[in-house]
C-alpha positions, 0 to 999 in steps of 0.5 A: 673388667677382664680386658686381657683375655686370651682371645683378644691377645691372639686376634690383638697381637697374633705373633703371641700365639708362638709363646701359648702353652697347652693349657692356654690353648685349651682356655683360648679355645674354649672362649673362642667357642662361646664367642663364636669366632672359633673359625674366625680365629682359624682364618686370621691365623692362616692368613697371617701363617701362623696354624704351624705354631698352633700345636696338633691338639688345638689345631685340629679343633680350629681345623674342624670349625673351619670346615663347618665354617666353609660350608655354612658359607656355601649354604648361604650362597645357595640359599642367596640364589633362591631368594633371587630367584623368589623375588625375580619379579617383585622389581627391586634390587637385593640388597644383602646386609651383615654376614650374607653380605659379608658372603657374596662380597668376599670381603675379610669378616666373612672369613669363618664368620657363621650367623642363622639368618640371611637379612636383607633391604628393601623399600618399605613400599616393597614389603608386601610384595617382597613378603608374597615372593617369598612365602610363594616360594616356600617362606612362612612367618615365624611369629603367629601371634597378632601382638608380634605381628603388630609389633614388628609390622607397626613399630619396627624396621623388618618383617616378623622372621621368616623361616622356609618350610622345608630347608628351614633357613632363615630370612630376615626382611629389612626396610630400615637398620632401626626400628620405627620407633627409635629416636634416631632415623638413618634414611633408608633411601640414602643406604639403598641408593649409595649401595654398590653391586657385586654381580653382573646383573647389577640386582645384587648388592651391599651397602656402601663400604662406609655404610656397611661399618655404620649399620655393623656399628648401629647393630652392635651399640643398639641392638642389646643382644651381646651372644656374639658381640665379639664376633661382631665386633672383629667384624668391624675391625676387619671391616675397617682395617679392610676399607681403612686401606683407602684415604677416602674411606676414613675422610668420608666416614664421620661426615657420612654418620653425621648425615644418617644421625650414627655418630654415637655408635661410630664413636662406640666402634671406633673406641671399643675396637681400637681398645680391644683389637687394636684396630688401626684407627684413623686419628681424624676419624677419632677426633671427628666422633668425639662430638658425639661422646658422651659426657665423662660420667656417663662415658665411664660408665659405658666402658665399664658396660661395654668392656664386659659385655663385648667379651666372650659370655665365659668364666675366664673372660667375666666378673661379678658385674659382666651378668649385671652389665649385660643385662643393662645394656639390653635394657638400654637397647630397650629404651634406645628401641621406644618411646618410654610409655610404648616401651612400659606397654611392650614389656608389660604385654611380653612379661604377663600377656604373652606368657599367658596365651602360650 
């Protein structure tokens, strides 16, 4: 395991950048880039007033995914407002989740943060109409074929995706931050009536700082799709070196994953964070998730999963089992997704059904 890579030196202790030779910056850049935190790079280094001892060379690369970084982030604020404005009448609150959230927050991860799609919560009672809103203003599904639309609107926690026919941006619609069928069950109703407005009009909103960490982590641990696991998880360092500033933060963080059944991937956040930024973790906060360790067989070998697949997907950053660990992971996810004879289903009808009909 390659735990001492450059992209985690520089976000881990930035101050090191000042001793990195020519050839270290090219290597650093080339991970940040296949990690996609190249911009997220760029802006921890301009806030800590570091970019002057980044030599011309590097520089320029850094200032160049900044610029495509701010303007990703005025798109997503464009785009935010025709999603209000298509859902005007529908009646429910708008509840941003992930990187759009991150966005119209202004909160630290949204810094040089770039993503493909804006997601969003809403009541499950409220899809169909949330649905006909926004395909009355330009959004189609992505997915035509009767098995995926069953698949999502039966046994998962969001519409199939759907994508606007003419600026072909992405939405994502959420009722919940889990499938239907996982084991655990965070209440959607708790996420939505703890969530907190960031406009006047009180129709905008984010989940609950506390809440915002735990779906980040949820997401992360759960999902299986490692591309952009670095960047999702300087997401949660700076989430919680962000809210980690407030005592109340830390005191209500593992009480609160208790209630909503997310102690496991808290404990995983906490863990591979603190391991691999350095992220200032609370020691209570640590102590309160080691219930939900898992035992210490099985816990050394999630490190030795995680601490692959959290790295950049790049020579520089892997070994002979980081292919291996990430292709584990995401047949964890699978399993953590469904029930073991639904699973044995899905898979079978995605290998040899679906191929068939394309």
């Amino acid at each position: 395991m390659k735990t001492d890579a450059l992209i985690l030196k520089a976000f881990r202790e930035p101050q090191s950048i000042s001793t990195f030779r020519l050839p270290d910056w090219d290597l650093l850049i080339r991970q940040a880039r296949r990690g996609n935190v190249l911009a997220s790079l760029h802006a921890m280094l301009a806030e800590r007033g570091l970019l002057g001892a980044v030599p011309a060379q590097a520089r320029e690369h850094l200032e160049w995914s900044w610029i495509a970084a701010v303007r990703h982030s005025e798109a997503v604020r464009w785009e935010v407002r025709f999603i209000r404005k298509a859902l005007m009448d529908v009646g429910v609150p708008l509840i941003l989740l992930k990187g759009a959230a991150y966005v119209m927050a202004d909160l630290p991860p949204a810094r040089g943060r770039v993503f493909s799609d804006i997601d969003i919560l809403v009541p499950k009672s409220s899809l169909n109409a949330v649905e006909a809103g926004l395909m009355m203003h330009g959004w189609a599904s992505m997915h035509q074929d009767d098995y995926d639309q069953r698949y999502y609107r039966k046994w998962m926690h969001e519409l199939p995706p759907m994508q606007h026919i003419k600026r072909m941006t992405s939405i994502d619609v959420h009722h919940a931050i889990v499938p239907e069928t996982a084991p655990i069950r965070p209440d959607s109703e708790k996420l939505r009536s703890a969530a907190v407005s960031i406009d006047a009009s009180e129709k905008l909103l984010v989940l609950s700082p506390v809440d915002m960490v735990l779906h980040s982590a949820v997401h992360l641990f759960h999902d299986g799709e490692f591309d952009h696991a670095l960047r999702d998880l300087i997401d949660i360092h700076r989430l919680l070196d962000h809210f980690g500033q407030s005592p109340s933060f830390w005191s209500s963080l593992a009480p609160r994953a208790q209630e909503l059944e997310l102690m496991r991937p808290l404990f995983y956040a906490l863990r591979y964070s603190g391991r691999l930024l350095g992220t200032p973790v609370s020691v209570e906060a640590t102590r309160a998730c080691d219930i939900a360790a898992p035992n210490g067989p099985l816990l050394a070998l999630m490190d030795s999963l995680f601490l692959r697949a959290l790295l950049p997907d790049h020579t520089s950053c892997s070994d002979g089992f980081s292919g291996s660990a990430r292709q584990a992971l995401y047949l964890r996810a699978n399993w953590l997704r469904m029930p073991p004879l639904l699973l044995m289903r899905h898979l079978f009808h995605k290998a040899f059904l679906s191929p068939k009909k394309e």
